[in-house]
N, C-alpha and C positions, 0 to 999 in steps of 0.2 A: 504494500500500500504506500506508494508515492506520495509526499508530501509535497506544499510548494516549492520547496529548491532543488526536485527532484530527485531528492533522497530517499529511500525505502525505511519506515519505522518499525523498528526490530519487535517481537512481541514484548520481551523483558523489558523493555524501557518503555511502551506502552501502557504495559500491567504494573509497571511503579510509579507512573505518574497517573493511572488512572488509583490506583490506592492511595497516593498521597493526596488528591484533590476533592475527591468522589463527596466530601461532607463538605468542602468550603461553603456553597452556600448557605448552608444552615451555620454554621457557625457566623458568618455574617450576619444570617438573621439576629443569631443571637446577641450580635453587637448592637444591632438597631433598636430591640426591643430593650435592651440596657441605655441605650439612649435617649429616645423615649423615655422609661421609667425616671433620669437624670431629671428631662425638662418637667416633668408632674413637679417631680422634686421641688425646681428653681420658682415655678410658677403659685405651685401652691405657697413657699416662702415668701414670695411677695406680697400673693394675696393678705398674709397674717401681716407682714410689717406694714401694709396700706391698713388693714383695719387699725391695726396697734396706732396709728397716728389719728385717725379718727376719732380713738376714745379717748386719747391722751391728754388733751388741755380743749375742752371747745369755749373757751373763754378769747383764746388765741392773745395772750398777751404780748405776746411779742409783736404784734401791729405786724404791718405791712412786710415787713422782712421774715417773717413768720410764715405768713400767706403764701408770698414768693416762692417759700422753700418748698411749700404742699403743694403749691401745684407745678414745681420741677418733680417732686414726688409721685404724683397723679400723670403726670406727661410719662414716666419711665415706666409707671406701672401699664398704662396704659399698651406702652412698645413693648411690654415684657408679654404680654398678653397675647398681640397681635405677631410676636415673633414666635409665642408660644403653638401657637393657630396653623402657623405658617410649620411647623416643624411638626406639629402632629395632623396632621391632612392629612387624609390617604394616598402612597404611592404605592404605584406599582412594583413590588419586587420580585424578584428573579430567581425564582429557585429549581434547581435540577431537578426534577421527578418529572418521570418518565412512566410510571407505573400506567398511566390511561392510554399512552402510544406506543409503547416499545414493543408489545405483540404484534398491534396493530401493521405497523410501521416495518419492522426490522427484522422479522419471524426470521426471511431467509438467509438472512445474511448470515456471516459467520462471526466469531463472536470477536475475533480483533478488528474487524469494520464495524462492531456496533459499539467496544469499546471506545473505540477514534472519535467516533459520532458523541457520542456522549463528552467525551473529554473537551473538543471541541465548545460541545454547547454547555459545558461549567465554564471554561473559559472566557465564553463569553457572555455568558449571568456574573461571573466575579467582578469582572471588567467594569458593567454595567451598576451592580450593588456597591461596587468601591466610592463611585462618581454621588450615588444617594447618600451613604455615609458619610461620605466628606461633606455634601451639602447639610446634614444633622448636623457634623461636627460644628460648621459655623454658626449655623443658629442656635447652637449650646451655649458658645461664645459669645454671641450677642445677648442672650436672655443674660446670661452672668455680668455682662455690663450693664444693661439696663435694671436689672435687678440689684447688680451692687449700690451703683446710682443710686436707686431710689433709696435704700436702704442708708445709705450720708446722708442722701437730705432731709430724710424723716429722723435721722437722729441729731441733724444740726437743727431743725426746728423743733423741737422739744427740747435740746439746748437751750436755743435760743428763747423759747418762750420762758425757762426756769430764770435764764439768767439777764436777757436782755433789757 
């Protein structure tokens, strides 16, 4: 079986990189749903440091510079929110099973051309799952800065209201 540089793929090196691979996408999943779980995390956190400034002084003595702070507070929470939104959407992810086609599909073939096939098409779910993880990855990033945000300025205006 010819590859594209028309090289012939020996079985043995077939059969080790189809066992070395055969579970990536699931294990990728398992990194998404860990990432996922992370943003619950950072969101539900904010959620509590927004109420926490809510119950905290509604007297607002700190005047105007007090104000100011809550609603840079309220603006980050708000993006925490909306990055939150944006990172838990549904995407489409990629995962190898073959279980509903591979009768269907590859019955006759022999079993290092169905191997190839497969390895092929992990290859190109991991590819594809890499690119969506990375986009979590940044929106993780982002909530952690709008979240930290808000969380200085909900505690410089409670500062501020004690001591201003």
């Amino acid at each position: 079986m010819p590859e594209p540089g028309g090289r012939q793929v020996r079985p043995e090196t077939l059969d080790f990189i189809f066992g070395l691979v055969k579970d990536a996408p699931e294990r990728q999943l398992h990194d998404l749903e860990a990432l996922d779980a992370k943003m619950v995390q950072i969101f539900g956190a904010a959620s509590i440091v927004i109420g926490r400034a809510g119950i905290s002084d509604t007297s607002l003595d700190g005047g105007t510079t007090v104000k100011i702070l809550l609603v840079g507070a309220l603006v980050a929470y708000l993006g925490t929110a909306v990055v939150s939104f944006v990172h838990l959407r549904l995407r489409e992810f990629r995962r190898s099973l073959h279980a509903d086609t591979l009768w269907n599909e590859m019955w006759q073939r022999d079993v290092l051309e169905i191997q190839h096939a497969l390895v092929a098409d992990i290859a190109a779910a991991y590819d594809y799952n890499k690119q969506v993880l990375h986009e979590k990855g940044r929106t993780i990033l982002g909530a952690l800065v709008l979240a930290g945000s808000e969380i200085v300025l909900v505690g410089a205006s409670i500062t501020w209201s004690r001591v201003g």
